[in-house]
N, C-alpha and C positions, 0 to 999 in steps of 0.2 A: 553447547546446549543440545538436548536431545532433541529431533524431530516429534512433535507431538499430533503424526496424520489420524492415530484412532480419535475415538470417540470418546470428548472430553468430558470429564466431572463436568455434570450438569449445576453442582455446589461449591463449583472454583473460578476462582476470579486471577489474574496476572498481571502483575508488576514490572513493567520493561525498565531496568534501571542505565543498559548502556546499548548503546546499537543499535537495531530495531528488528522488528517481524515482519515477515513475508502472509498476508494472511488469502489462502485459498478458499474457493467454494468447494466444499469437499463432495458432492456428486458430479462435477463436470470437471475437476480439478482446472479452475482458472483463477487466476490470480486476480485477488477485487483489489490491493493496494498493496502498499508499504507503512507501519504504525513506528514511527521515531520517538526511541527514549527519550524522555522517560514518557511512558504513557499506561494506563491502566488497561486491562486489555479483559473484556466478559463482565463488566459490570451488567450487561444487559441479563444476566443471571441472580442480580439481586432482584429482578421482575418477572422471573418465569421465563424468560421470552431465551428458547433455543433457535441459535443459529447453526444448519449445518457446516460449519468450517472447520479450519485444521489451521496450521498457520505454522511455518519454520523461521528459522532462528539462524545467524553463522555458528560458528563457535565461539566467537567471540560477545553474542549475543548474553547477557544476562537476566533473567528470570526468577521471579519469586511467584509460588504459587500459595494461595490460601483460601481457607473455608470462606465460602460467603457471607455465611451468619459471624463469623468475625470482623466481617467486615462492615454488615448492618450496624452490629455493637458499637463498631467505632464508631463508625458516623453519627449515629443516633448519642453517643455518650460523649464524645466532642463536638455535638455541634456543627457537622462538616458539611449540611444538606447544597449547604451555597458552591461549596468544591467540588462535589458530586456534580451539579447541574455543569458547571466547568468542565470536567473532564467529558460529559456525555455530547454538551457542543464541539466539544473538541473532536469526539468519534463521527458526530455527526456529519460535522465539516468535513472529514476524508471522505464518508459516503456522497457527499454533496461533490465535491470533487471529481469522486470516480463517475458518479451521473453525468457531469459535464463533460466528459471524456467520452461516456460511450453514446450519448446521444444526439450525436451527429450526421449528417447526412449521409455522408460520402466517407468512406474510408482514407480518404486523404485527409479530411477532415480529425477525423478520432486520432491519426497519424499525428498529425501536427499540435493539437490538445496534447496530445501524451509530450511529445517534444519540450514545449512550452510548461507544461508542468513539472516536467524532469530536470531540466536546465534549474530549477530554482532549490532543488534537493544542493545538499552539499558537496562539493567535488571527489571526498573522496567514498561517499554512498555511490554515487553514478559508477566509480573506477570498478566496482563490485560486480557491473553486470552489465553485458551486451545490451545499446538500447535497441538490439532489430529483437533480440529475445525477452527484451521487457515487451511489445508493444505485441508479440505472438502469443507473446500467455494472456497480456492484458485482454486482447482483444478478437484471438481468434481467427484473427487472420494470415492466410498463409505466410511462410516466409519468405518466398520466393516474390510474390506481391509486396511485400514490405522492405526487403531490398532495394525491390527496383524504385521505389519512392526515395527511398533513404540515397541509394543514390544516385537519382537525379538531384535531389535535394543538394548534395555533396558537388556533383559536377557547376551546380548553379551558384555555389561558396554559399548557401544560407546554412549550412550547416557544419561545422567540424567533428569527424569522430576521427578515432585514433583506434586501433585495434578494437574495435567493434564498441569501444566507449565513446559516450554523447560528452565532447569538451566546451563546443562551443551553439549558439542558436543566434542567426541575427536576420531581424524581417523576413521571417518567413512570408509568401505570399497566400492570400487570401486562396487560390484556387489552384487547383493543378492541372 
């Protein structure tokens, strides 16, 4: 899959059928989540409503792009208004997600949210990617700061990483 960092069809909407998308804020470039196939991805384009983002893909990644207004048609000519509101829960719930993640007190805190929400992605998503470099782009904070939690985390056994992958999470503690 091609990187798609310019500026998207304002009149496109996207189909994840395998893998999933990395999707960034494209003025601070930070990473608001991960979207796992299958998922529709810019329906909020059948409402006007532009988000500045960008969003990448592996290679592995699969993608379909299409006109909006083909996709109004469908909905509107199948009857799909009820799978629409599905999928838009569906996007919601990741935003909802990443909310509980960054609005935490204490940086140990968003640390350990990201932790507990990553542990629950599929094993071999996580094998993909550094959780000290998921948790830096997630959130901004340094890495050298997020080492040293990760591991302390590591020396206290609540957490197992393997070559900079998250394998294991078990009782984390409330406070650091």
């Amino acid at each position: 899959m091609k990187n798609t960092k310019g500026k998207q069809d304002l009149m496109s909407f996207f189909y994840v059928s395998s893998r999933f998308i990395s999707v960034y804020r494209k003025n601070e470039d930070i990473l608001l989540g991960h979207l796992h196939a299958p998922v529709f991805f810019g329906v909020n384009f059948l409402y006007d409503a532009y988000f500045p983002v960008y969003f990448t893909g592996s290679h592995e990644t699969v993608i379909y792009q299409s006109d909006v207004n083909k996709l109004q048609k469908i909905i509107k000519e199948n009857h799909l208004e009820e799978c629409l509101i599905y999928v838009m829960i569906a996007n919601l719930n990741e935003l909802y997600q990443r909310d509980l993640i960054s609005g935490k007190p204490d940086s140990y805190q968003v640390i350990r949210s990201i932790l507990l929400h990553y542990i629950d992605k599929p094993l071999d998503f996580r094998m993909q990617f550094g959780i000290a470099s998921i948790i830096t782009k997630l959130t901004g904070l340094s890495r050298s700061h997020v080492m040293i939690i990760l591991s302390e985390l590591k020396k206290g056994g609540y957490i197992e990483i393997k070559e900079g992958k998250l394998i294991s999470v078990s009782d984390l503690p409330e406070k650091f």
